[in-house]
C-alpha positions in Angstrom: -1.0 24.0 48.3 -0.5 25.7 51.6 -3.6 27.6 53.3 -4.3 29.7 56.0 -6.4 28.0 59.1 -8.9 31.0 58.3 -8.7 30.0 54.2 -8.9 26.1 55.2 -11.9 26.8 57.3 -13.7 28.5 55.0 -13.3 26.0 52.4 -14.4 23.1 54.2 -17.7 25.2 54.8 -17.9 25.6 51.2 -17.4 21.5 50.9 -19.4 19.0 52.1 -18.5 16.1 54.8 -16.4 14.2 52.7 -14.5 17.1 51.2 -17.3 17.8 47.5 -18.3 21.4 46.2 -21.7 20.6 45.6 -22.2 24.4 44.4 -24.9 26.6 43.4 -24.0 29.7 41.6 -26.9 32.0 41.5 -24.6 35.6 41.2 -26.4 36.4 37.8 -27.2 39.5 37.2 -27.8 40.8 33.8 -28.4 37.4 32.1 -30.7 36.6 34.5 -33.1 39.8 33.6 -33.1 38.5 30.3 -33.7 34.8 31.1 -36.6 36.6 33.2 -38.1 38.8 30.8 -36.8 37.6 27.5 -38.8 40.5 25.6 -38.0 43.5 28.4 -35.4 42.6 30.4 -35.1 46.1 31.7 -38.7 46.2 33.2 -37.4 43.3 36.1 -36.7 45.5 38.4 -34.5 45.5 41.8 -37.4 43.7 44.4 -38.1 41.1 41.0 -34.3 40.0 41.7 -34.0 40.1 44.9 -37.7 37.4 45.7 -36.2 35.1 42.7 -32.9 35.0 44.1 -34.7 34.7 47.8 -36.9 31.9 46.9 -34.1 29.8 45.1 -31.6 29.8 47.7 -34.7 28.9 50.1 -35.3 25.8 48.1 -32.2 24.9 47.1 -29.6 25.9 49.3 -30.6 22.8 51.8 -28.9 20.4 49.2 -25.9 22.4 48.4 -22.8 23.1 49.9 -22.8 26.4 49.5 -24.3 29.0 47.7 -22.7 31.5 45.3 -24.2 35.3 45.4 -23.8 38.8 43.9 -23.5 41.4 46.3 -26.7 43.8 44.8 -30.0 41.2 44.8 -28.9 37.8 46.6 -26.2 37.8 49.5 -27.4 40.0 52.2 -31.3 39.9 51.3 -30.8 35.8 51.0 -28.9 35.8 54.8 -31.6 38.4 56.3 -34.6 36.9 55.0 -33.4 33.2 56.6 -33.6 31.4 53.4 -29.6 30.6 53.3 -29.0 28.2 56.1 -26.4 28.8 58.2 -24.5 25.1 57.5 -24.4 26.4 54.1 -21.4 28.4 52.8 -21.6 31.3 51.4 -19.4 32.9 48.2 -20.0 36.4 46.9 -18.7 38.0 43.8 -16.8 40.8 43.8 -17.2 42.2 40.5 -19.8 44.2 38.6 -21.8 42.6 35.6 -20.5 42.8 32.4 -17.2 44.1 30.9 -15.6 47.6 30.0 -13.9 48.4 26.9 -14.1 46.7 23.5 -14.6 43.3 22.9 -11.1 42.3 21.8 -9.8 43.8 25.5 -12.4 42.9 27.8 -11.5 44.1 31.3 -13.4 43.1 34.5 -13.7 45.6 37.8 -14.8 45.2 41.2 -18.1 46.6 42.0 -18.2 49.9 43.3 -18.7 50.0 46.8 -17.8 46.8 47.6 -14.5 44.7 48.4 -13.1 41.9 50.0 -13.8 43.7 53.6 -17.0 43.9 53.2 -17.6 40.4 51.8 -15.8 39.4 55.3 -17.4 41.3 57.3 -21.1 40.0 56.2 -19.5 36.9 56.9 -19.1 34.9 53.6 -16.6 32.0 53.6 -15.3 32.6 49.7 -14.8 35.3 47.0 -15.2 34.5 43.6 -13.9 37.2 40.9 -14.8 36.8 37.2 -12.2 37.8 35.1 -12.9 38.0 31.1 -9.1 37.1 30.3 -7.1 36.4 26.8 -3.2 35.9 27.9 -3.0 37.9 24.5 -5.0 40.5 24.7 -3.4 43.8 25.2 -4.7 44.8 28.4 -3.9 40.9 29.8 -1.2 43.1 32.2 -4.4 44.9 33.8 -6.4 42.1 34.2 -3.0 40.3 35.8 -2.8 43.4 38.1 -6.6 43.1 39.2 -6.3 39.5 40.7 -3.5 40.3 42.1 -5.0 43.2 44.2 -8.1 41.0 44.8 -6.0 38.0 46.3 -3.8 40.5 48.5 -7.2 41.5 49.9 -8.0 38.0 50.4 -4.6 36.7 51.9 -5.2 40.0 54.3 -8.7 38.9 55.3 -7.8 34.8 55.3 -10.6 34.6 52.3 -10.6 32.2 49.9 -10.3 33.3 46.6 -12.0 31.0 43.8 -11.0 33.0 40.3 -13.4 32.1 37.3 -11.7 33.4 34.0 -13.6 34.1 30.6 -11.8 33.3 27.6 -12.6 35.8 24.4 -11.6 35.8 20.9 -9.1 38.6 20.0 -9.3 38.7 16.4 -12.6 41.1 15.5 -13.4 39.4 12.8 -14.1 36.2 15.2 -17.2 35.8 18.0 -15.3 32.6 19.3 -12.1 31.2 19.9 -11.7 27.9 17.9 -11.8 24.4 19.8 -7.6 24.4 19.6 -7.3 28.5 20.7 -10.0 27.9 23.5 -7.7 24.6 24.7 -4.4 26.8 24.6 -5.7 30.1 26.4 -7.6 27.8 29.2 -4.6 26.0 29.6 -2.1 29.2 29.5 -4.6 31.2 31.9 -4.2 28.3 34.3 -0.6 28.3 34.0 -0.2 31.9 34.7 -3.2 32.3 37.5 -2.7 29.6 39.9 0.3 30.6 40.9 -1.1 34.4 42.0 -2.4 33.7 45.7 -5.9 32.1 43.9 -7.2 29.0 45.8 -9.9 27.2 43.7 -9.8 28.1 39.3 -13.5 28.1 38.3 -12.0 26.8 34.9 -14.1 26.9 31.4 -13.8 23.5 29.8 -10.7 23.4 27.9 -12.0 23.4 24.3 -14.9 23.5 22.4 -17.4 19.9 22.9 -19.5 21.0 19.9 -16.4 21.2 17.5 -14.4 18.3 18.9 -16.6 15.2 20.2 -13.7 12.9 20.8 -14.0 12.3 24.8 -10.6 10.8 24.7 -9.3 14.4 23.4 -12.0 16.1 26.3 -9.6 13.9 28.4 -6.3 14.7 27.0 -7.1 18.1 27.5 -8.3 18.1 30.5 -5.0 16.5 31.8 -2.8 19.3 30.3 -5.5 21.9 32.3 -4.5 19.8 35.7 -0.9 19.9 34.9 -0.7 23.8 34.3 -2.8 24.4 37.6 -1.0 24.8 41.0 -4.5 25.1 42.5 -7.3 22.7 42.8 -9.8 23.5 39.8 -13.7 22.8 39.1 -15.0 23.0 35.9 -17.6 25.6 35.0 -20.9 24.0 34.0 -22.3 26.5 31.3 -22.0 24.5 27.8 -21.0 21.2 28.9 -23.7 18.6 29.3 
C-alpha cells in the first residue's frame, strides 16, 4: 500500500515502537449512557460523559498507543484537560451515533458540524468512520458514496482513514445475519472497501463464534478476509473473546 509522508506519520503515532496498534476505543456514545445508567440512560447527561471519558483516557491512555474519541464528550475535553498524553495518538470519529432509516437500509452520516478539517485541525493523527454496511442492501450505493467523500477529505488533509463497517441482516424477518451470511458480507465489504482510498479496515470477525466453534474454520475465514483486503485490517474486539 502506498501512503502519504503525512498519512505514514500519523500512523506510526497511532503504533507503538515496533510498529502494534495497542488501541483504545472509547468513541461511545449512546451505548455508553446505557452501560452508565442501565435503568435511565437519558438522565447521564453531557458533563457525566465528558469526566468518564476524561478519567479513562487519564488512566489508560499511558499504556495505549493511541486513543480513539468522539468528537462531542472525549477528544477536545480529553486533550484540554491534560489527561491524553501527547506521545499518544489520537483517532476521532466522524460520524454521529446511531443510524437513519429502517433497519434493513441502515445508513451512517457524519456528525453535523464536524469534518475531516476539523479533526486535522485539533490535531488528531486518524479518522475512523463507522459505516453500518450490507453489499446488498438497497442504499449499499449511498453508503459507497459516503466513504468515498470521507477518504477524499482525508487524502486532501494527509489523514488516515481507518473505516469500521457494521454488517446487518436485510431480511426483516431476521435480527442477525447467519454465521455463513456474516462470513460472505465481511468478506465482500472488504473486497469492495479497501480499495476506496481507506488505510486501516476496522473489520468485524468474519462469522459468527457462537454458531460455528471450529477455530480451524475461524482461521479459514479469516484468510479469505486477508485475501479480499488491499489494506492492512484489525479485527474489532466486541463479541470475540
Amino acid at each position: 500500500m502506498n501512503l502519504t509522508i503525512g498519512k505514514l506519520r500519523r500512523i506510526q503515532h497511532c503504533a507503538t515502537d515496533d510498529g502494534f496498534f495497542v488501541i483504545m476505543a472509547l468513541d461511545h456514545r449512546n451505548n455508553l449512557r446505557r452501560a452508565l445508567n442501565p435503568t435511565h440512560p437519558e438522565a447521564v447527561g453531557y458533563g457525566d460523559m465528558v469526566a468518564f471519558k476524561r478519567d479513562v483516557v487519564r488512566a489508560l491512555a499511558p499504556a495505549s498507543s493511541a486513543v480513539l474519541l468522539d468528537p462531542e464528550f472525549g477528544a477536545a475535553q480529553s486533550v484540554a484537560a491534560g489527561a491524553l498524553p501527547g506521545c499518544t495518538g489520537l483517532i476521532v470519529a466522524v460520524e454521529a451515533t446511531g443510524y437513519t432509516d429502517e433497519p434493513t437500509a441502515r445508513r451512517s452520516e457524519v456528525l453535523p458540524g464536524w469534518s475531516v478539517g476539523k479533526i486535522a485541525r485539533m490535531g488528531a493523527s486518524g479518522v475512523k468512520l463507522l459505516l453500518y454496511y450490507h453489499p446488498e442492501a438497497h442504499n449499499a450505493a449511498q453508503q459507497e458514496a459516503l466513504v468515498d467523500e470521507v477518504a477524499a477529505a482525508c487524502r486532501a488533509y494527509d489523514m488516515p482513514l481507518f473505516l469500521e463497517p457494521l454488517s446487518f441482516a436485510i431480511d426483516p424477518g431476521k435480527k442477525r445475519l447467519s454465521s455463513a451470511e456474516k462470513r460472505a458480507v465481511v468478506v465482500e465489504t472488504a473486497r469492495r472497501f479497501t480499495g476506496r482510498g481507506i488505510d486501516v479496515l476496522k473489520a468485524e470477525f468474519p462469522l459468527d463464534v457462537e454458531e460455528e466453534p471450529d477455530e480451524a474454520v475461524w482461521a479459514d475465514a479469516c484468510r479469505e478476509l486477508n485475501e479480499a483486503s488491499r489494506t492492512p485490517w484489525v479485527l474489532l474486539s466486541a463479541g470475540v473473546s
